[in-house]
Every structure is written in C-alpha cells, then in structure tokens.
KOLMAR-15389 format. One line per field, with one value per residue (C-alpha): residue in three letters; x, y, z; residue number from 0. Coordinates in steps of 0.05 Angstrom, whole numbers, plus 5000, padded with zeros to 4 digits. Example, Ala and Ser with C-alpha at 12.3 -4.5 7.8 and 13.67 -1.06 7.14 Angstrom:
res (ala,ser);
px (5246,5273);
py (4910,4979);
pz (5156,5143);
n (0,1);
END
This chain:
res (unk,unk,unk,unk,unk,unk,unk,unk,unk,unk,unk,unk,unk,unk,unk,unk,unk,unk,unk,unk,unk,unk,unk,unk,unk,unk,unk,unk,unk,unk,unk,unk,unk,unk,unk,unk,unk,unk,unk,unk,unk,unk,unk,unk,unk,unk,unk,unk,unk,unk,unk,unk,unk,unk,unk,unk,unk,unk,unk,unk,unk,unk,unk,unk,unk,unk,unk,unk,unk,unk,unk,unk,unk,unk,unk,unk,unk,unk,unk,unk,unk,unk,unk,unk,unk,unk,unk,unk,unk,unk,unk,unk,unk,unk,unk,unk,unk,unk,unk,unk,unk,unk,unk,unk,unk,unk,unk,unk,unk,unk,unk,unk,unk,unk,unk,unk,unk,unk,unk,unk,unk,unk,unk,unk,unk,unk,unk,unk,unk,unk,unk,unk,unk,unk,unk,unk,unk,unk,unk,unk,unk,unk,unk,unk,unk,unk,unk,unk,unk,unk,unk,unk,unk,unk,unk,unk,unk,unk,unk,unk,unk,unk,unk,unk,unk,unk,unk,unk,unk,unk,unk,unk,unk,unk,unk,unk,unk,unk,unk,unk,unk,unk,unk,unk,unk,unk,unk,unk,unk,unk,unk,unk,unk,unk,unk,unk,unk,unk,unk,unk,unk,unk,unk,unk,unk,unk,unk,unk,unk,unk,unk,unk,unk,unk,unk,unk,unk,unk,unk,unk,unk,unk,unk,unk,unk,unk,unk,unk,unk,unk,unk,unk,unk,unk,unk,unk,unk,unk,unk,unk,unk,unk,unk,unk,unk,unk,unk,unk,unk,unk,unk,unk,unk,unk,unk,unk,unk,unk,unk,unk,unk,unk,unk,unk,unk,unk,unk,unk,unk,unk,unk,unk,unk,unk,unk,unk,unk,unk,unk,unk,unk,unk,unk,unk,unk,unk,unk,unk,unk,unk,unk,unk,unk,unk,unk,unk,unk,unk,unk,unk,unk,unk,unk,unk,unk,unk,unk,unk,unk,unk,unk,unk,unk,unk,unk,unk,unk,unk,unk,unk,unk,unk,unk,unk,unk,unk,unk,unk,unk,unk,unk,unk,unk,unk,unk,unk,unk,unk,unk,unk,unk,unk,unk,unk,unk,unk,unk,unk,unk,unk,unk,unk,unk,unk,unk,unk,unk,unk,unk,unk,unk,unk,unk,unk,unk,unk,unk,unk,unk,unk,unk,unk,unk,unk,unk,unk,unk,unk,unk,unk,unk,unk,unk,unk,unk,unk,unk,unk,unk,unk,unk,unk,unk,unk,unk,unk,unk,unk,unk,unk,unk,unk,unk,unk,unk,unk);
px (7281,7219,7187,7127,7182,7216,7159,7142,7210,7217,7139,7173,7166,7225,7243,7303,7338,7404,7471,7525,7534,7491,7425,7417,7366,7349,7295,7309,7307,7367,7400,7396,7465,7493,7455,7483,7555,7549,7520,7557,7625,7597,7596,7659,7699,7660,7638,7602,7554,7533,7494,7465,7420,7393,7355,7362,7335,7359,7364,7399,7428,7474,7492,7530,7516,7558,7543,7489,7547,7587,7654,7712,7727,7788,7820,7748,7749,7794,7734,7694,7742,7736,7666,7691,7751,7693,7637,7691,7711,7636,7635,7697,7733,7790,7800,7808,7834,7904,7912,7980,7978,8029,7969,7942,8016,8067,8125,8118,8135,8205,8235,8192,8141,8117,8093,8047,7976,7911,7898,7966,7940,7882,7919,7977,8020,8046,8117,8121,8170,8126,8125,8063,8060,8017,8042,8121,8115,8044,8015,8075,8071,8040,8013,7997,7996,8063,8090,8065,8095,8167,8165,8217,8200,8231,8200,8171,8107,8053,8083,8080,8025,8052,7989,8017,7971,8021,8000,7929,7926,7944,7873,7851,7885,7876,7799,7800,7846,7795,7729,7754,7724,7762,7745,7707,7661,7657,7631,7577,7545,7558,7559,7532,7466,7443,7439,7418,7476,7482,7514,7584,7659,7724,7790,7843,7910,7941,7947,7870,7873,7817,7856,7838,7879,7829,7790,7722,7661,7599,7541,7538,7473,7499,7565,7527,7490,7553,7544,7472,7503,7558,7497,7455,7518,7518,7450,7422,7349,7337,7415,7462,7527,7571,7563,7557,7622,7653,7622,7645,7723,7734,7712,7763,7828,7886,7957,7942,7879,7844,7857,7814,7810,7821,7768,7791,7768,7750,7757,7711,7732,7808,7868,7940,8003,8077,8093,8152,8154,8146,8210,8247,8232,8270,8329,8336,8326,8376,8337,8374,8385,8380,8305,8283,8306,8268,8214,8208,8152,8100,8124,8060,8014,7950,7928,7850,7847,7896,7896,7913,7976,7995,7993,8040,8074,8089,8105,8149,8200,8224,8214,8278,8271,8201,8219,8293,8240,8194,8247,8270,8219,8200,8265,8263,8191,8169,8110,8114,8051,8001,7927,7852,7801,7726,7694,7691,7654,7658,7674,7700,7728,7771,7803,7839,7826,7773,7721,7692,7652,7630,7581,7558,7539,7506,7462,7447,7481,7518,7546,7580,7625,7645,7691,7709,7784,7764,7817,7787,7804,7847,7874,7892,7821,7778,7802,7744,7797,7757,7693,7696,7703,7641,7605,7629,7605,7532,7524,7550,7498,7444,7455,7447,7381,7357,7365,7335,7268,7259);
py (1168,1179,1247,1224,1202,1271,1300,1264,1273,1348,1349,1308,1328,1366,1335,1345,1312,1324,1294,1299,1374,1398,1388,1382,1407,1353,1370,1312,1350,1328,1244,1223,1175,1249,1283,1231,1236,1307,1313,1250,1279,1349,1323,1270,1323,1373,1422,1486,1496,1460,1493,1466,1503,1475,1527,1585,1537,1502,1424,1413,1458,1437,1484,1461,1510,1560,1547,1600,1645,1691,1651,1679,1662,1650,1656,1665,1725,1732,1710,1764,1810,1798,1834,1903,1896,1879,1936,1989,1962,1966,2030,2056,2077,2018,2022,1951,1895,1909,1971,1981,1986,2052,2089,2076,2077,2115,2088,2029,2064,2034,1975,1906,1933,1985,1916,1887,1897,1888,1820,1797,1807,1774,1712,1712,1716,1790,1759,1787,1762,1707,1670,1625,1628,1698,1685,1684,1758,1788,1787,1813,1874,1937,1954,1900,1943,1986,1908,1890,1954,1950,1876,1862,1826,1754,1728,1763,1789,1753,1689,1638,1623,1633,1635,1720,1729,1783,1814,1807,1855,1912,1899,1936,2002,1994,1989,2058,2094,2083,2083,2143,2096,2046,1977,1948,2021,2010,1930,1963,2009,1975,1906,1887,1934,1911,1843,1850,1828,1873,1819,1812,1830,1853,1847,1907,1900,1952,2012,1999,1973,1917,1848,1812,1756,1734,1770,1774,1741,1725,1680,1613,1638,1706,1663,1633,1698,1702,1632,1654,1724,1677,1639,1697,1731,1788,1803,1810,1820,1886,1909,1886,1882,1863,1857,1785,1791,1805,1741,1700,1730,1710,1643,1631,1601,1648,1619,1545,1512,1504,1586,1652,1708,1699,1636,1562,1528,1452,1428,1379,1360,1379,1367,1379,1358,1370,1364,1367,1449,1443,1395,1445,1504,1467,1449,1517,1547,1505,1465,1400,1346,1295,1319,1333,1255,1231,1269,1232,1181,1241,1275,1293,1242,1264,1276,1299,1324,1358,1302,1250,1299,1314,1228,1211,1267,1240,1173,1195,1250,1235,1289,1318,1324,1348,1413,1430,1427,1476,1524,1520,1536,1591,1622,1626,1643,1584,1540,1465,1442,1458,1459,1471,1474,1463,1464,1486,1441,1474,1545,1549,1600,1549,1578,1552,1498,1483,1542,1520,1556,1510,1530,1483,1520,1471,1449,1514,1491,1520,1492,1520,1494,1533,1513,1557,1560,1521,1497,1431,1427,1386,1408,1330,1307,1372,1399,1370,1379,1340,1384,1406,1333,1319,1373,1355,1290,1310,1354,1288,1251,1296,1303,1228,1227,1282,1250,1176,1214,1232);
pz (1933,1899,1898,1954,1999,1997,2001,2072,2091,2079,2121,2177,2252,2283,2342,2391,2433,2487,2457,2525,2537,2480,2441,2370,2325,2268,2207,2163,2098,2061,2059,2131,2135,2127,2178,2231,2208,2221,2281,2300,2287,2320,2385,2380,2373,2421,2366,2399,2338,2272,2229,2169,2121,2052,2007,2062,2107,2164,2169,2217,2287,2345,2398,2463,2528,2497,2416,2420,2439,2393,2376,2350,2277,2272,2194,2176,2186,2125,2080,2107,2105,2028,2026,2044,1981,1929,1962,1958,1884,1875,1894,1867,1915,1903,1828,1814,1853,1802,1841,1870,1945,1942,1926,1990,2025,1989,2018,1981,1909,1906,1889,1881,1932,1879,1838,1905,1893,1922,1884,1924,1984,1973,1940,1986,1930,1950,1969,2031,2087,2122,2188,2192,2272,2281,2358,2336,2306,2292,2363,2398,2354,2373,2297,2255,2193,2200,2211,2142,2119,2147,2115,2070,1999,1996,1929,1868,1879,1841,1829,1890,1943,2016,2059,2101,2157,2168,2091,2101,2164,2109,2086,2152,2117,2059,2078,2123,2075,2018,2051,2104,2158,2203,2174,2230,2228,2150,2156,2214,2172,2097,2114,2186,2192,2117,2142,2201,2248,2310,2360,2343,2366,2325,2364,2353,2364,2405,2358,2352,2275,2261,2258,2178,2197,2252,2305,2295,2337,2309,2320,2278,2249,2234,2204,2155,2128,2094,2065,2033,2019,1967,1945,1927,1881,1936,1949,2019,2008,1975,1981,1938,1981,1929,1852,1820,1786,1858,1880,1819,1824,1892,1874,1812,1831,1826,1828,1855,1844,1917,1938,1905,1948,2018,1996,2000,1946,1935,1857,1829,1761,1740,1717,1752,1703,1711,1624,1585,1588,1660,1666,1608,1662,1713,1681,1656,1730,1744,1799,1824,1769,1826,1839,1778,1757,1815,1791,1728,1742,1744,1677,1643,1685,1692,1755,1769,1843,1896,1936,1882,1866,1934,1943,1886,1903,1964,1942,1888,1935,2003,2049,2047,1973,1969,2020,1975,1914,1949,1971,1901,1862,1910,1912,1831,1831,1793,1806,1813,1751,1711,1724,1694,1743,1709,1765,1846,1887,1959,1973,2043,2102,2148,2211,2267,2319,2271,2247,2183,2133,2074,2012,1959,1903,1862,1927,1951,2028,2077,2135,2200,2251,2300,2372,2425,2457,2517,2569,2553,2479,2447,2383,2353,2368,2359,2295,2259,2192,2152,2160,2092,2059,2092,2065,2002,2005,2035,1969,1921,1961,1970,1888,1878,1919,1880,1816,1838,1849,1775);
n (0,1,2,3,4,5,6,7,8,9,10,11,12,13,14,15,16,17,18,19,20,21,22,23,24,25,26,27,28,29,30,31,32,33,34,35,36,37,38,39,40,41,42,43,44,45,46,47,48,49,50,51,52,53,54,55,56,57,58,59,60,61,62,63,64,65,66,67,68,69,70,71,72,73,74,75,76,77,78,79,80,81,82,83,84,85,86,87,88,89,90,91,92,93,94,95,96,97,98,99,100,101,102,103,104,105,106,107,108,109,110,111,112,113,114,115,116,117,118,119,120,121,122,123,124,125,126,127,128,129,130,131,132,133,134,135,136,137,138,139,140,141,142,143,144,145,146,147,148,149,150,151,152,153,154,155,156,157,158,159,160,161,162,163,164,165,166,167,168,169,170,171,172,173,174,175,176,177,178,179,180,181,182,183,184,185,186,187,188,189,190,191,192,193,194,195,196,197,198,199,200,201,202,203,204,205,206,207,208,209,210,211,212,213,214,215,216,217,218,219,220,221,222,223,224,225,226,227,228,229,230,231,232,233,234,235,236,237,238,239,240,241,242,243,244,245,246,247,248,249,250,251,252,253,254,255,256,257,258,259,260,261,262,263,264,265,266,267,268,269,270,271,272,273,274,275,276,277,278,279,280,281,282,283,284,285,286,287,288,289,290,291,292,293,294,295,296,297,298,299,300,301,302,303,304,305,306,307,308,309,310,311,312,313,314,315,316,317,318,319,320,321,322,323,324,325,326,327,328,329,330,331,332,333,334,335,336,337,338,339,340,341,342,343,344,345,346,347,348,349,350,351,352,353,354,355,356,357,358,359,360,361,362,363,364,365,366,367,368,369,370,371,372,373,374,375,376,377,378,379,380,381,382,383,384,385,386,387,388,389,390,391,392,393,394,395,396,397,398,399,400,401,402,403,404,405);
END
C-alpha cells in the first residue's frame, strides 16, 4: 500500500448500508479484507454493536435496533472496575496494591486470610473457595461481599490463578471503605463525569453493594472510552484518571502469562517451558510418577504461545490425566511451567455470552462487541469467542500494510 493509496483510502466516502436487522457504519481507514470479517462475523452471529476505532477514530460502527442501547457488560465490568483500585492508589487512599485486605475488614487478621491482598483480588490468585457458576452461589445471596468474607481459604494465597467472581465482589468494599463513597457513587463523580459518560446502569445485589463481577450497562461508545483511556496511560483529556504506572501494572502478567489485573492479556512473542527444575519440583511434591512420566515429551521444549502449549499439552495427557495434574498442583500450590512474556499484543475485557473489549497498543485500536441477553440467542453460535483473535490479526495486518507504504 503506497502512501497515495492510503491517503485516498483514509479520504474515502462513508457510506452505509442495512445488513438484516442492523446497519453498519464502514470508513475504510484501516486493511479492508478485515473490515468485512468483522462486520461479517458481527452480524453471523447477531452482534448488537461493533465498534471499531483507529487513532481515537472510528472506522468502522454496527448497531442492530437495540446496539445504540446501553448493554450490560458482563465480566467487563471487572476491567473497569480496575480504574477505581489504581485512582484511589493514586490518590492514596489504598496504600499499595500489597495492602492486606484486613485493613479494610478486620476480621480477616487470622490465619491465611491475614496474607490475601489487594493484588489477589485483582489476579484471582487470593485462594479463595471458588465456584465458577455466579448463578450456583453468588446470585442467590443477599450480600455479595459478606459472601466473599465468610469464604473459606482452599489454596495458598498468591500462588495459583482460579478466575473468583465471588473474590472480586470484595472490590465493591474495599472501594467504599477507602474512598468513604459507595463504588458506583465513587466511579460517578471520579471516573464517569470526567469523561463524560452520564447514560449508564450498575446492578446491586440485594444488600445494595455495586456487583465487580458483572453488572454494569454502558453504551458501546462510552465502552470504548475505556479503550482510549488504556491507550492514553490514564489520561482523559485534561484529567488524568489514573497514573501511567497504573496503566502499565495492570497490563503486566501476574501469575500466568495471558491475566494482569482483572485484564486478559494476549502475548505476542514468548516463551512457556516445563525444565528440569520444573520436573525436580514435582517429584519432590510428590505429584503422580505416572503423570509426570507421561509428561516427559514436553521436558524443557520450547514452546512460544499459550495456544501452542495448551495443544501439546493436550496431545501429550489424556483428559483424565490433565484434570488429576491440575488438582495437584493446585492443591500443593505449585504452578505447571515457566514463562517470559516480551511482549502483549491485545489487552482485552471479555465477558459473557460474548462482550469483548480489545486494545492494540502498538496500533492505537480498540474494538467493541457487545450482545444483549435476547430470548433469541444462542450461546454455541453467538459467542463470537474468537473476537479477540480477530483483532489481533487486524493489528498484524494493519501493521504489514503500514510498512509496504514506506
């Protein structure tokens, strides 16, 4: 693409035009093969919004008759949830995100709940007793947060990844307790009003505590201010929302390589090994011979993404195997490899039945997705799961154009 060609293309005409039960919006600004797999998969799986913007800018919108709506965020909301931790660190009202959360709640100064911080929350490494269906235990309950306090502690705080949407909802305390505000109050007048978003929704459960583990409604373009707000190391306009370093912290992998805080992260170039120390730690936790010998055919390969680990992974353990490992190593707080992340492609807010958040740093894009809970959806063909993948590859291609014009 030579630089005249962009330069006609970025000058191009918007036009619209209807697409079944929606219309799309279409200024073909970055690679167009991309722009039509988006909007293509959009509507095959009956997105409600798509929202694309390059440079602050947007390239490319889809709304069906309710995408203009406010749409409930699902897990996203965890993401922004992360905003209020770093203002409040900002401002020093939370110490440091290695603060212990018995200075907010007492009770906890005993046994290994005394050792949970902040940072464990944020990481879901805080150990907690964890069922991953909110509907089995969380939404029954009348208080989300004296249900995260009365949980027991089943693994050592700190050492394994168990995404706790029963943890998180703590946040919403810890949040009022430090800022003397109820969280959803503090985000109006800290967050919200600074960038300009008036039209949104928080759900409360029924003690009237702000949900963190889902629960709030916003607009796809008022979604994506968060997007910029990540590209712009916490600056919204002339307020600075959150410090730089914030920005960059919840952005660094903590204990596995795709997770920082409450932030799902996408790895570029790494590497993921399970060495000789690795196999020395097992014996010596006295995990199953039978495993670790099956395990053998992976000792100290190199592996250089998630996916090519989770494959041979795969191939190498039979299912049965592969879940006694995992209980294993989580029981003896151990983790299964090694790995050295160089770089983050995609920074990304995923929530259920398919609410997407995706930033590419090095492109300065953000995308949306965003699907209501119809009666007509359909959770196997609406889930749009591999949103983020093509995000990914719109930035590797968008990259590739970029450098053919010089």
């Amino acid at each position: 693409m030579t630089k005249r060609s962009r330069a006609l293309a970025l000058a191009a005409l918007v036009f619209f035009f209807g697409v079944g039960h929606g219309q799309i919006t279409r200024r073909p600004a970055i690679k167009d093969p991309l722009l039509h797999d988006l909007m293509d998969r959009a509507v095959a799986t009956h997105s409600d919004s798509l929202l694309v913007l390059k440079d602050g800018k947007p390239v490319l919108e889809y709304y069906s008759h309710v995408g203009r709506r406010r749409i409930e965020l699902m897990s996203c909301t965890k993401s922004v949830v992360s905003f209020a931790i770093g203002r409040l660190i900002d401002q020093g009202k939370i110490r440091s995100l290695d603060q212990p959360v018995h200075d907010f709640y007492p009770e906890w100064n005993q046994g290994q709940k005394k050792l949970i911080t902040i940072r464990h929350l944020l990481n879901h490494t805080s150990g907690l007793q964890n069922v991953p269906n909110a509907r089995v235990e969380i939404y029954p309950s009348r208080d989300f947060i004296q249900l995260a306090l009365n949980a027991r502690v089943e693994t050592e705080p700190g050492k394994i990844f168990s995404y706790n949407n029963k943890a998180v909802n703590l946040l919403a305390g810890i949040i009022q307790k430090a800022s003397g505000k109820r969280m959803d109050i503090y985000f109006h007048y800290e967050i919200f009003k600074p960038m300009g978003i008036i039209n949104y929704r928080w759900s409360t459960d029924r003690a009237g505590n702000p949900q963190v583990m889902a629960g709030l409604q916003l607009t796809a373009r008022d979604f994506a201010k968060f997007g910029e707000l990540v590209l712009n190391n916490g600056r919204w306009g002339s307020t600075q929302i959150v410090s730089p370093r914030w920005i960059a912290e919840s952005m660094t992998p903590q204990t596995v390589p795709s997770y920082g805080l409450l932030w799902w992260l996408t790895p570029g170039d790494m590497d993921i090994v399970i060495d000789d120390a690795k196999f020395r730690e097992f014996e010596e936790a006295g995990i199953d011979p039978e495993i670790i010998s099956k395990l053998q055919p992976l000792r100290n390969k190199m592996m250089h993404s998630t996916r090519e680990f989770s494959a041979d992974l795969n191939q190498t353990l039979d299912a049965t195997s592969l879940q006694t490992l995992t209980d294993q190593l989580r029981s003896k707080g151990l983790r299964l490899s090694r790995f050295n992340v160089r770089e983050i492609e995609i920074y990304s807010g995923n929530g259920d039945l398919g609410q997407f958040l995706a930033i590419c740093p090095k492109e300065k894009l953000v995308a949306v997705r965003q699907v209501s809970a119809k009666p007509t959806y359909n959770r196997t063909t609406d889930t749009l799961s591999d949103f983020v993948g093509i995000v990914q590859t719109a930035c590797h291609a968008y990259l590739h154009g970029s450098d053919a014009g010089h």
